[in-house]
Short mmCIF file of the C-alpha atoms (twelve columns), coordinates in Angstrom:
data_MODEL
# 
_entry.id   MODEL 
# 
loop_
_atom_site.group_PDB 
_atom_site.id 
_atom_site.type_symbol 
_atom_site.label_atom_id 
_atom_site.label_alt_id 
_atom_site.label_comp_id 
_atom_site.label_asym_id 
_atom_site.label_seq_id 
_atom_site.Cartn_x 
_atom_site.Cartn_y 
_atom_site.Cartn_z 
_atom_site.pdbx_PDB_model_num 
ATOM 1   C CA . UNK A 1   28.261  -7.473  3.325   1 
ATOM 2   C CA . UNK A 2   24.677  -8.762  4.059   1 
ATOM 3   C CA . UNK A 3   24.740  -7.043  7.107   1 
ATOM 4   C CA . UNK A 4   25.447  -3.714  5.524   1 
ATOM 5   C CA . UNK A 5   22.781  -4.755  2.741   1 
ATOM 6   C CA . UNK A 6   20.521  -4.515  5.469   1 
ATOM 7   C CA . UNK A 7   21.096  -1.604  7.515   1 
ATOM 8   C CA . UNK A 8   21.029  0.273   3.884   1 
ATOM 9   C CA . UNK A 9   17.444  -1.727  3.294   1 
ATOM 10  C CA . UNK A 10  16.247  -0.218  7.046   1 
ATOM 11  C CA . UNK A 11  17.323  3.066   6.381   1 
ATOM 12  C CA . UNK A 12  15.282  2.975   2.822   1 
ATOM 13  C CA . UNK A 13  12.324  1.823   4.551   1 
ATOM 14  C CA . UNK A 14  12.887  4.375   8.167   1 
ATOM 15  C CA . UNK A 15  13.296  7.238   5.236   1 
ATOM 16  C CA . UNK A 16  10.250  6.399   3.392   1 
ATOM 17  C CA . UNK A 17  8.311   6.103   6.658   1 
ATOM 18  C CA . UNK A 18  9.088   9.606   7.171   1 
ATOM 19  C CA . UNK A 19  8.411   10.735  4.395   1 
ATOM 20  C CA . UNK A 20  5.041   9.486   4.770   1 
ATOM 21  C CA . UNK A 21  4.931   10.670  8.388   1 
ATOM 22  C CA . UNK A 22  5.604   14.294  7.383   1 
ATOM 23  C CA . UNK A 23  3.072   14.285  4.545   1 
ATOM 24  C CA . UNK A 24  0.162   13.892  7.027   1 
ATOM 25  C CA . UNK A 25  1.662   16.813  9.439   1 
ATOM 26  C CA . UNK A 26  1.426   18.925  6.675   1 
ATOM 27  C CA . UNK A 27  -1.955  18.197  5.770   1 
ATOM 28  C CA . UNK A 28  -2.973  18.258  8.869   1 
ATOM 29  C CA . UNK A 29  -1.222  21.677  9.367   1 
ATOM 30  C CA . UNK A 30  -2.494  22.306  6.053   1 
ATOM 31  C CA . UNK A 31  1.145   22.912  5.209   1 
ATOM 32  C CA . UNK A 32  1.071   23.440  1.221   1 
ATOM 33  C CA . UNK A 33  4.726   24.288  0.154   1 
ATOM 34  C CA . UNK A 34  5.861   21.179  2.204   1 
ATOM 35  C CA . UNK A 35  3.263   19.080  0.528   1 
ATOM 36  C CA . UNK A 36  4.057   20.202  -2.719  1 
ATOM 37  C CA . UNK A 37  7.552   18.998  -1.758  1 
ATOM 38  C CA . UNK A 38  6.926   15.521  -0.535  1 
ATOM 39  C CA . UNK A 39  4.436   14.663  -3.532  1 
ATOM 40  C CA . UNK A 40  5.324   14.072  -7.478  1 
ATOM 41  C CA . UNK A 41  3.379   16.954  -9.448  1 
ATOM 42  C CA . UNK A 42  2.111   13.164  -11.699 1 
ATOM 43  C CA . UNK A 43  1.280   11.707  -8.796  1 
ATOM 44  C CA . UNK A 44  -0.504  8.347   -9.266  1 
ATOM 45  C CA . UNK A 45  -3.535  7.688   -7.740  1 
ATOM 46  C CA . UNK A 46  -6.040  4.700   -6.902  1 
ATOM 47  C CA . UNK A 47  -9.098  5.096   -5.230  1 
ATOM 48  C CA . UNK A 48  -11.506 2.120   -3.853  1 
ATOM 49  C CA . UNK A 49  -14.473 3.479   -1.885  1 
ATOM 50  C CA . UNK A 50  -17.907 5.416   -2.194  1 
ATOM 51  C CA . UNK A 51  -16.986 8.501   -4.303  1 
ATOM 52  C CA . UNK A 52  -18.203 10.886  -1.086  1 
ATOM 53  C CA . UNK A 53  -15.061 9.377   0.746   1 
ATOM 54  C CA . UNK A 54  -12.169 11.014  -1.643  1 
ATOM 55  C CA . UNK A 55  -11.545 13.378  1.246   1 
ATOM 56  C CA . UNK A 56  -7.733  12.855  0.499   1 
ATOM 57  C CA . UNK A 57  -8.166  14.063  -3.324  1 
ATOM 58  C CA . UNK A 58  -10.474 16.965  -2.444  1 
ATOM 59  C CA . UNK A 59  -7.740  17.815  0.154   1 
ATOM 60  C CA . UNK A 60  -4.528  17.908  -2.486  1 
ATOM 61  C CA . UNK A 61  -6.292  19.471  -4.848  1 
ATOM 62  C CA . UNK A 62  -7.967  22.434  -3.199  1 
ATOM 63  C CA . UNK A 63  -11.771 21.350  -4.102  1 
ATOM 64  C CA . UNK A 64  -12.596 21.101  -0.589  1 
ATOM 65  C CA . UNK A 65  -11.926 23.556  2.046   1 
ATOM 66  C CA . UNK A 66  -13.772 21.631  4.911   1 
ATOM 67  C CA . UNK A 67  -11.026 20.201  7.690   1 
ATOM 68  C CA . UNK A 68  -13.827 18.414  9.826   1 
ATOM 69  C CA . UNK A 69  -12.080 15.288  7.859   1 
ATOM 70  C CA . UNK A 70  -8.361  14.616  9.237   1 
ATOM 71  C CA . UNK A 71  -5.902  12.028  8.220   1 
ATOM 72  C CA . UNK A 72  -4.484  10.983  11.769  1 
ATOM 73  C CA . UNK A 73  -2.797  7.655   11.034  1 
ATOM 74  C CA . UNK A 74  -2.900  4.842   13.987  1 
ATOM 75  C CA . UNK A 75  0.256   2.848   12.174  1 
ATOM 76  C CA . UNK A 76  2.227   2.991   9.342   1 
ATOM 77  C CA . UNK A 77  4.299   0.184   8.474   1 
ATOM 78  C CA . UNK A 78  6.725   0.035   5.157   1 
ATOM 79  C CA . UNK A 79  7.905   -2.645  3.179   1 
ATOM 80  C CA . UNK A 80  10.670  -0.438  1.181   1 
ATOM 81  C CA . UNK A 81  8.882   2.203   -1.216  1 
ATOM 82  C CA . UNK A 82  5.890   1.008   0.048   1 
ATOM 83  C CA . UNK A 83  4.390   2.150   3.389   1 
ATOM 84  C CA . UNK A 84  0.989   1.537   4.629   1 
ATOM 85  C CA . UNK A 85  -0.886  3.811   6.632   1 
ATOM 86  C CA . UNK A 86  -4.356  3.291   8.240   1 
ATOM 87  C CA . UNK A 87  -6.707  5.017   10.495  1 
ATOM 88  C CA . UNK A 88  -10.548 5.467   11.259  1 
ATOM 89  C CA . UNK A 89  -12.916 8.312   11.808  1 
ATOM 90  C CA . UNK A 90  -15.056 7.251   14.430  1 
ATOM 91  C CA . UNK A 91  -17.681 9.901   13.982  1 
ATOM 92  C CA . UNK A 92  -18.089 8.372   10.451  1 
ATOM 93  C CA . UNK A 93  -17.625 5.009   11.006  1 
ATOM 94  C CA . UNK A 94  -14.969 5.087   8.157   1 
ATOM 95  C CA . UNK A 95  -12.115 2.921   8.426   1 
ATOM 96  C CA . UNK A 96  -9.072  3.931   5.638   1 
ATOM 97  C CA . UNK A 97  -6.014  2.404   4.195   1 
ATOM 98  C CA . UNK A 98  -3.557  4.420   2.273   1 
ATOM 99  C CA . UNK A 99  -0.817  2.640   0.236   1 
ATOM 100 C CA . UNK A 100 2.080   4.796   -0.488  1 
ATOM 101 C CA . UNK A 101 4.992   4.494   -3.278  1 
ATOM 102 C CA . UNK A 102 7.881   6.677   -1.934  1 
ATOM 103 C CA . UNK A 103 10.657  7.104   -4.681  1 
ATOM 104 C CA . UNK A 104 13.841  9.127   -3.881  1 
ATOM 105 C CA . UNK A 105 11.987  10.937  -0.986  1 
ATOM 106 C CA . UNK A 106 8.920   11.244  -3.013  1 
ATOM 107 C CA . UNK A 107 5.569   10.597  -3.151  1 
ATOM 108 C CA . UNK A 108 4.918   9.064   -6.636  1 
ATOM 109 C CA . UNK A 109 1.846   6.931   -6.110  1 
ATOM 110 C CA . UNK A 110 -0.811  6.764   -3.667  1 
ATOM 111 C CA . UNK A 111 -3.228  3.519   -3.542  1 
ATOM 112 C CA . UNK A 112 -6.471  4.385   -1.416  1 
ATOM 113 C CA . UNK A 113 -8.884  2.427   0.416   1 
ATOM 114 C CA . UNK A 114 -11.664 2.887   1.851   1 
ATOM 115 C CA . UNK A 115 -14.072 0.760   4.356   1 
ATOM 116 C CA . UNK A 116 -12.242 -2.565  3.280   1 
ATOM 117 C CA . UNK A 117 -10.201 -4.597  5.104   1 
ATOM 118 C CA . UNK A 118 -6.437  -4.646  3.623   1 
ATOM 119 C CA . UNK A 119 -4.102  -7.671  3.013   1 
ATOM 120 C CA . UNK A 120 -0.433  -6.867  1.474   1 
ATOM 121 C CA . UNK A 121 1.591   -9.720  -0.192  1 
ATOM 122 C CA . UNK A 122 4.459   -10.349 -1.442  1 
ATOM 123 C CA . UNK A 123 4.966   -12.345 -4.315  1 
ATOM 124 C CA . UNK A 124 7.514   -15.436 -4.026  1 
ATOM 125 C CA . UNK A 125 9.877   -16.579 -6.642  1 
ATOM 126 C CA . UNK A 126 7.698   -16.168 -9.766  1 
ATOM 127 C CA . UNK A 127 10.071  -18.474 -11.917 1 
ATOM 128 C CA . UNK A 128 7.699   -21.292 -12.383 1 
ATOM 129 C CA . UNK A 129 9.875   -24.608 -12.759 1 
ATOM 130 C CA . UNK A 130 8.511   -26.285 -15.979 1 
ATOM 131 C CA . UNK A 131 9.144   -29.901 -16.348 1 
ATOM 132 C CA . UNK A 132 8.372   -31.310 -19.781 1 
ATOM 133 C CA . UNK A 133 8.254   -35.130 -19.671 1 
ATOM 134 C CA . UNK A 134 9.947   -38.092 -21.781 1 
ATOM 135 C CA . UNK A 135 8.892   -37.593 -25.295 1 
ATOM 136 C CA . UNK A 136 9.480   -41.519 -25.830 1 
ATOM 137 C CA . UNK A 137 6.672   -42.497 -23.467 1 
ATOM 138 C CA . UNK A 138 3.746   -42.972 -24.329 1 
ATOM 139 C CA . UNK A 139 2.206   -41.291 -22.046 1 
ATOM 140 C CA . UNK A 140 3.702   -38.203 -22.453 1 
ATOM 141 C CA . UNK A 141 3.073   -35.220 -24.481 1 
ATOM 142 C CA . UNK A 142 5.698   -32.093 -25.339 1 
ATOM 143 C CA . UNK A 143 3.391   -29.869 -24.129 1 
ATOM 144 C CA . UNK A 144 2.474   -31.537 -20.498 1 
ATOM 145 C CA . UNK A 145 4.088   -29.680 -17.792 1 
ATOM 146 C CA . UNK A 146 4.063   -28.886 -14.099 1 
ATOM 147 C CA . UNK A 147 4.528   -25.567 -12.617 1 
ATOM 148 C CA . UNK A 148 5.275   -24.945 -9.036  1 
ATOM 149 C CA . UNK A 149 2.843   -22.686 -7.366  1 
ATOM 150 C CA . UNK A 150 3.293   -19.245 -6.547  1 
ATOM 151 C CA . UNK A 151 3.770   -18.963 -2.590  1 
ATOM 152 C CA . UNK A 152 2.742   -15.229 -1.648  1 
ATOM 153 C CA . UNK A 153 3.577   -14.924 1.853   1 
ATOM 154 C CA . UNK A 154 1.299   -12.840 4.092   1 
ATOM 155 C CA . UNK A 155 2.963   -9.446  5.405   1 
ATOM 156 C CA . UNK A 156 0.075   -7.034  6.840   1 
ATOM 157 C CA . UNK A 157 -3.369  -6.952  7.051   1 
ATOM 158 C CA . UNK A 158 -5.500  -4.290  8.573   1 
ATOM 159 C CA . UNK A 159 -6.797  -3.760  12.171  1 
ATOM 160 C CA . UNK A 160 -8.824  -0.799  12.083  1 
ATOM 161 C CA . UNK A 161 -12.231 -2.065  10.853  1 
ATOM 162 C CA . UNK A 162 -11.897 -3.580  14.106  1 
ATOM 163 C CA . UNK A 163 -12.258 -0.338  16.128  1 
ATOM 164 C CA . UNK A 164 -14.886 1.242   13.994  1 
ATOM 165 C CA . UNK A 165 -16.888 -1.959  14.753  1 
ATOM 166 C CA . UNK A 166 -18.146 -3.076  11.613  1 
ATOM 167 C CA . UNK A 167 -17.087 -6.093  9.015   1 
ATOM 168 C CA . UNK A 168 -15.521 -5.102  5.730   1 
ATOM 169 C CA . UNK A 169 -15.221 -6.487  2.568   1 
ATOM 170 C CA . UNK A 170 -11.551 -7.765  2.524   1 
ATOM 171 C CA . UNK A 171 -8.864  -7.039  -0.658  1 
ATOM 172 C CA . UNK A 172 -5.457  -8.074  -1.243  1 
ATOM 173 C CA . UNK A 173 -2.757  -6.210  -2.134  1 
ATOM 174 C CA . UNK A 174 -0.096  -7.628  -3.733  1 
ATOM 175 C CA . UNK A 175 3.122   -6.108  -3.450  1 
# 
């Protein structure tokens, strides 16, 4: 049963990935019907960078017709609906990290970054053990109590600020 659990749990994550994947051969084909396929008409979206940088936004929308800006991912990872695509523009010296949310072979939510370094977390158990001591001591109060910290284990962190040789200001994402 675990087994099949997680062949169904790599399949999720292979057909989120290419749903991802496709999105950036259409907009780099400038492919509009299958864009309009692979993203929610509410999509969500966050933007962190210089306002001049929301090439992505100008892109879905129609403001911009310049292409000299492309999308050409150098990975994309996914941790189920979330997959993580980054790439650089070395012309620019721009490093980017998009953040997708891929629900039912959709696009629902974008998270965008730009010039900053990336780390994605998960959360651990978030059930904080609370230990309330001996009311009899005197020591002790009913409201002292200890909670076990959160461990958020590290899963990705971005590369590419590497090849566009500069240093970035570093975020975490917590997923």
């Amino acid at each position: 049963e675990l087994a099949n659990s997680q062949e169904i749990l790599e399949e999720s994550d292979s057909s989120n990935q290419r749903v991802v994947q496709a999105l950036y051969e259409a907009l780099s084909s400038r492919d509009v019907a299958t864009v309009h396929k692979l993203v929610a008409p509410d999509l969500e979206w966050w933007f962190h960078g210089p306002p001049t940088h929301q090439y992505l936004m100008r892109l879905l929308t129609g403001a911009s017709s310049d292409t000299s800006f492309r999308f050409a991912p150098q990975t994309i990872v996914c941790f189920g609906p979330t997959v993580l695509a980054e790439g650089c523009d070395h012309a620019r010296s721009i490093a980017w990290v998009h953040a997708w949310t891929v629900t039912n072979g959709v696009i629902t939510q974008i998270r965008e970054y730009f010039n900053t370094s990336l780390t994605v977390t998960r959360f651990g158990d978030s059930t904080a053990t609370i230990t309330n001591s001996d009311p009899s001591s005197p020591s002790s109060s009913s409201s002292t109590a200890e909670i076990t910290p959160l461990h958020c284990p590290y899963l990705w962190e971005s590369s590419v600020s590497d090849w566009v040789g500069k240093s970035m200001p570093g975020l975490v994402l917590a997923i």
